[in-house]
C-alpha positions, 0 to 999 in steps of 0.5 A: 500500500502506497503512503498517500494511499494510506494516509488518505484511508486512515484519515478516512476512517478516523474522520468517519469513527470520530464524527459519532462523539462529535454529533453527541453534543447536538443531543441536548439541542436535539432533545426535545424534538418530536419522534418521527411522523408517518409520512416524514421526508429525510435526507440522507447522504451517504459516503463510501470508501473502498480499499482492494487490498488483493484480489480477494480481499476489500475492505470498506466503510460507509458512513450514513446521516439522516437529517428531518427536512421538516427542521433540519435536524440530525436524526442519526449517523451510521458509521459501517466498516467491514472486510469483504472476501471474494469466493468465486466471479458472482459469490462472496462474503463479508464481516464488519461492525456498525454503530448507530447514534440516533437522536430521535426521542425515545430511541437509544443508540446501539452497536454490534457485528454484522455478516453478509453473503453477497451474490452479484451476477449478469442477466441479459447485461443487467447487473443484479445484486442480492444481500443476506445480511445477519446483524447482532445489535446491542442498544444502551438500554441494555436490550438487544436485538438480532435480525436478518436483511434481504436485499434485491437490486438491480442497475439498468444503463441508459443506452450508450450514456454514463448513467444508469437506473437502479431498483432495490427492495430490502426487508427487515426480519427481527429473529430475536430481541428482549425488548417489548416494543419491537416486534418479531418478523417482519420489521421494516421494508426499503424500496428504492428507485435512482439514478447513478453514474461514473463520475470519475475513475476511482468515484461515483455517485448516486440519487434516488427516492426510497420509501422506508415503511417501519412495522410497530406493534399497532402502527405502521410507519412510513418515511420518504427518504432522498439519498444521496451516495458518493462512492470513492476507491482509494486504488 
């Protein structure tokens, strides 16, 4: 690994880890806000960092903020990092850890390991996706909750311009928690629809409108959420 390489994904990572205290003194101000409404409108962005670090290995960190448009307060910030093996040309697998500071009143803020098992693969040139991801998350009140995601996805190119469309779905299945608010099974739903492009060689980037839909016990909740992704690969 080169030293400017280097450099840059270590500044990276720590920008990214230390961003979470930072946020933690906006609680205060944050506080007293609302819990989130059916029919609220988020903006989201998101930035990702990719290192290969040979020709099986990747490690990567995304780092997620969700802010109420309605006020434009910070609602949470999700900070990812995890090291992907590559299996075969469509398989592979992947491990990591997340944390998410929230700032919505009467949430707490929770962290834990997550697995993936990826497949990505051409039909007819499109490509596709799919994701089985467990994730195992303790919160601060002293619960826990363990669930698995399934994620589809597919990007369809716009003829012979730089940019394409891109559809997914993923469901949310709680398998195990101790915690009398939240349900089991079916948890929370996200359907997404952008569009993307290349923007440079080592970066790129995405924007689109996804429709998250959160199952609590006795209420259904919907969320409209602009994304925004920036993509870089730092070789």
């Amino acid at each position: 690994m080169s030293k400017p390489v280097f450099s840059l994904l270590a500044l990276s990572a720590v920008l990214c880890l230390f961003s979470i205290p930072a946020e933690a003194q906006r609680r205060q101000q944050q506080g007293a806000a609302p819990n989130f409404q059916s029919g609220a409108v988020w903006l989201t962005p998101v930035v990702g960092v990719r290192y290969r670090i040979d020709d099986r290995w990747l490690f990567q960190m995304d780092t997620q903020l969700r802010f109420d448009s309605a006020n434009g307060l910070l609602r949470d910030v999700q900070v990812r990092p995890g090291f992907e093996y590559i299996l075969s040309p469509h398989w592979a697998v992947a491990a990591g850890y997340v944390q998410f500071q929230r700032y919505l009143v009467g949430q707490t803020n929770s962290r834990g390991a997550f697995q993936d098992i990826l497949y990505r693969a051409r039909v007819d040139n499109l490509p596709i996706a799919g994701r089985w991801r467990w994730e195992e998350l303790f919160f601060d009140n002293g619960t826990y909750l363990v669930r698995t995601r399934l994620l589809a996805g597919v990007r369809v190119p716009l003829g012979e311009t730089p940019w394409e469309l891109a559809f997914s779905n993923e469901v949310f299945l709680n398998v195990g928690n101790n915690a009398p608010g939240r349900v089991q099974g079916f948890a929370q739903n996200r359907a997404f629809a952008g569009f993307g492009r290349q923007l440079t060689r080592w970066s790129r980037a995405s924007l689109g409108y996804e429709l998250d839909t959160f199952n609590a016990p006795g209420n259904v909740r919907n969320v409209h959420n602009i994304k925004l992704n920036l993509v870089f690969d730092l070789n």
